[in-house]
N, C-alpha and C positions, 0 to 999 in steps of 0.2 A: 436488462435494458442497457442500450449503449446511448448515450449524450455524444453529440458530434460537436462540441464545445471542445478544443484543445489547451491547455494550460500552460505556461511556461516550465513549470518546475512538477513534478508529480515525486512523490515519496511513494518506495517500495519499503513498506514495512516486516519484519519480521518477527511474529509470534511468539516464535516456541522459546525464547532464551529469558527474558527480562518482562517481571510483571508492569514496570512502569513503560515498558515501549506497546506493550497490549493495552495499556490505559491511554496512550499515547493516540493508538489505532480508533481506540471506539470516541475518542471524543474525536478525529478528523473527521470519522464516519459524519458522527452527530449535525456535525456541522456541515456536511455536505462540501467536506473540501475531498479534490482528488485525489486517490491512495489506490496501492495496490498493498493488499494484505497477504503474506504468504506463509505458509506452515509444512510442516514435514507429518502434520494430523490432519485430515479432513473434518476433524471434529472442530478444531480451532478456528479455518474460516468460515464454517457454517451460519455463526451467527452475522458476518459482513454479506453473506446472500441472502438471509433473509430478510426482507423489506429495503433491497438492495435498490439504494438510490440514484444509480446509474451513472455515479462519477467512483464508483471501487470498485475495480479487478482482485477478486479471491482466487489464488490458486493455492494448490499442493504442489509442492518441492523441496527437493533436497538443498538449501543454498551451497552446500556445503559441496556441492557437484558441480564445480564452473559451467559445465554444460547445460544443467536445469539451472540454474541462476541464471546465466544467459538467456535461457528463453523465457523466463516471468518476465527480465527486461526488456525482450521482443513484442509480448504477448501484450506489457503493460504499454508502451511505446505506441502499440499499432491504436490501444482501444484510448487511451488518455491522452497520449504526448511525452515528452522527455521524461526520463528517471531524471531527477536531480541528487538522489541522496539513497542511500539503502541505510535504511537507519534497521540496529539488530539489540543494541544495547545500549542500556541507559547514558552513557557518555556518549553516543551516538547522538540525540537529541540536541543536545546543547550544540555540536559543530553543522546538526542541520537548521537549523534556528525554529522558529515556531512552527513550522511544517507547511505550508505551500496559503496564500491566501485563499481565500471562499470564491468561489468561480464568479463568474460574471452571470448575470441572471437574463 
């Protein structure tokens, strides 16, 4: 499901490194703020597709390949609006501040 609501700031998250930036991920979910979740396992953003609420882009990539990084921030871009922040690791959190507010309804 895509939401045509565009957001100033969106956060590309990433999975695979840091249990507190995964905890990070499902409580933006929760709340219906806009994210983009990405992992280098299809298994990990599995559970952001299901009952996928139409403000989180799940993909698989490599971030660590400038080239697939680049395109989750194209991908996430076209479907949400600006990346503001690629948060990967717990110290990431704090210099992206609470993570983007709750859309406009």
């Amino acid at each position: 499901m895509r939401k045509h609501t565009r957001v100033p700031d969106v956060a590309l998250v990433v999975v695979d490194d840091d249990p507190a930036v995964l905890d990070h991920a499902r409580d933006l979910f929760r709340r219906n703020v806009p994210l983009a979740v990405v992992s280098n396992h299809y298994a990990d953003v599995v559970p952001f597709m299901l009952g996928n609420n139409g403000y989180t882009v799940a993909l698989v990539a490599d971030v660590d390949d400038p080239g697939q990084l680049a395109e989750a921030i194209v991908i996430t871009e076209r479907r949400l609006g600006p990346v503001g922040s690629v948060i990967r690791y717990a110290a990431d959190l704090s210099a992206a501040g609470s993570g983007t507010a709750a859309p406009a309804a």
